[in-house]
N, C-alpha and C positions, 0 to 999 in steps of 0.2 A: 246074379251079378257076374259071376265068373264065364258064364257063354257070352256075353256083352265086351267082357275083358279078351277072352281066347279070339271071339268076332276083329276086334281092332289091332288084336296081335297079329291076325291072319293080312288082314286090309294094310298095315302096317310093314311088311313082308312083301307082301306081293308090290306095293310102292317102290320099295328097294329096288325088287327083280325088272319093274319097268324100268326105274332108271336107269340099271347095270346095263338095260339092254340097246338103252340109245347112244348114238353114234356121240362122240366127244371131240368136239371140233374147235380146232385150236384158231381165234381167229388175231388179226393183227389190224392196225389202227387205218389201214386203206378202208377196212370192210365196216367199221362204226361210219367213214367218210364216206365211204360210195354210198349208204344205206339215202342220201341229200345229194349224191352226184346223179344230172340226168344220164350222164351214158351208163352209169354202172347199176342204177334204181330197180330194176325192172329184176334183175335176177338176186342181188342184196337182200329187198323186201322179202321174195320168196322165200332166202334163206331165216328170214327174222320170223316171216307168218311160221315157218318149220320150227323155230324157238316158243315161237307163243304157241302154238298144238305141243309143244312139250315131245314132240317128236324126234330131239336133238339135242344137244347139251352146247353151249361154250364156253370154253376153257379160256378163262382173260386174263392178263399179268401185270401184275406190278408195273411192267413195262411200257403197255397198252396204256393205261391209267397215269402214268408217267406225262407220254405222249400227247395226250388230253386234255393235259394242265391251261394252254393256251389258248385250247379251241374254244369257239362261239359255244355257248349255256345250252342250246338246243343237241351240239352235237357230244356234248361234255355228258349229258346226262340222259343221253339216248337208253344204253342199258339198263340203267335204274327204272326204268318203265315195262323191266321185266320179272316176272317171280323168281327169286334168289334159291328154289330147288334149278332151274334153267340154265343156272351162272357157277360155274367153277374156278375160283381163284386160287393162281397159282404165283410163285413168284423165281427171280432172279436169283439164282443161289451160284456159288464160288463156283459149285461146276457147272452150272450154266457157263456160265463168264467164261473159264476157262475150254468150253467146250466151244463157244464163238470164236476165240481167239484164234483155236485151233484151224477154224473156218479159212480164216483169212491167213493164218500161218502156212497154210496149202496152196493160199493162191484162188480159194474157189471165188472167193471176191475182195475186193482192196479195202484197205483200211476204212473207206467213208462208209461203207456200208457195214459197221457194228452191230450197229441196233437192227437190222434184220439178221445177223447172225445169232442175235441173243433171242430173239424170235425162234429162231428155228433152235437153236441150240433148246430152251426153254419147253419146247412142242415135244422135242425129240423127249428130254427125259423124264417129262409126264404121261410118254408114251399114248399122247392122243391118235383118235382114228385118224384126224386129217390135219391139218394147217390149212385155213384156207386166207386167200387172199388177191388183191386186184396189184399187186406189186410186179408187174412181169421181168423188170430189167431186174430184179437182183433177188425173189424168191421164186414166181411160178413160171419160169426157165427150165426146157428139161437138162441145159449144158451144166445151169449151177445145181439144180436137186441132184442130177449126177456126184455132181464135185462134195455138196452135203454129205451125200447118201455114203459118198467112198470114204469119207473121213469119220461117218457115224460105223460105219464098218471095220475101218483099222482100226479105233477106239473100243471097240466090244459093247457100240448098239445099236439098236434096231434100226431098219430103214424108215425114214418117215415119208407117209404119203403126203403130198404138196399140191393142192388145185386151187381153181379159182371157185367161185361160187356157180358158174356154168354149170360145171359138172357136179353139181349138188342139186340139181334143181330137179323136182320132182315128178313123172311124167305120169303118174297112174298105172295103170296094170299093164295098159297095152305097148 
């Protein structure tokens, strides 16, 4: 009995190490939408078949699920049709909030666009691999990642990488 136990403690372990070692991608409420938009489908999907091979992680928020409340039943309950090892929930905490503020405190974008500062602010200090997202006029801009990136740096954090799902999309070896 004990090699059967030490056997699952191993397999149990090495579970850990795969997950630790896939990429944790922070996504926002364009990317559950485009996964049902035709222009933005084709590279969405890829991103999700990369969730279902368990080959990626996303990082989802209070925020996102916020955001959702409204939407049509098909697009509300898209993620649920993934394994909960796939999904990391994370949520909006005082410094998030205040780290968004700070967003727009700078100028990097005006007051209407909040709720993609608490996105980003949110990404930043769960220190995901990426953010990604189909939002170009007010997150995957390189004028505002700039303006992000400089207010997560006078702040004392990290730069956050900001793409669209384009550039996630997987090409094989060659």
């Amino acid at each position: 009995m004990g090699f059967w136990k030490d056997e699952k403690i191993v397999l149990s372990l090495q579970n850990k190490i795969k997950c630790a070692m896939r990429q944790r991608i922070y996504i926002d409420t364009s990317i559950v939408g485009g996964f049902f938009d035709k222009e933005f489908e084709l590279e969405t999907k890829a991103l999700f078949e990369r969730l279902k091979n368990k080959e990626i992680v996303f990082v989802v928020s209070d925020l996102l699920e916020g955001e959702l409340i409204g939407a049509p039943d098909y697009v509300r309950n898209l993620l649920s049709q993934y394994e909960t090892d796939c999904l990391e929930s994370v949520v909006l905490t005082k410094e998030a909030k205040d780290l968004a503020n700070s967003y727009i405190d700078e100028k990097v974008v005006g007051k209407t666009s909040l709720e993609d500062c608490q996105h980003i602010a949110i990404a930043t200090l769960n220190k995901v691999d990426v953010l990604v997202s189909w939002n170009f006029k007010h997150i995957v801009n390189l004028d505002k990642i700039k303006g992000y990136n400089a207010v997560n740096l006078k702040k004392g954090y990290a730069i956050l990488e900001i793409r669209n799902p384009k550039d996630l999309m997987y090409y094989g070896n060659n």
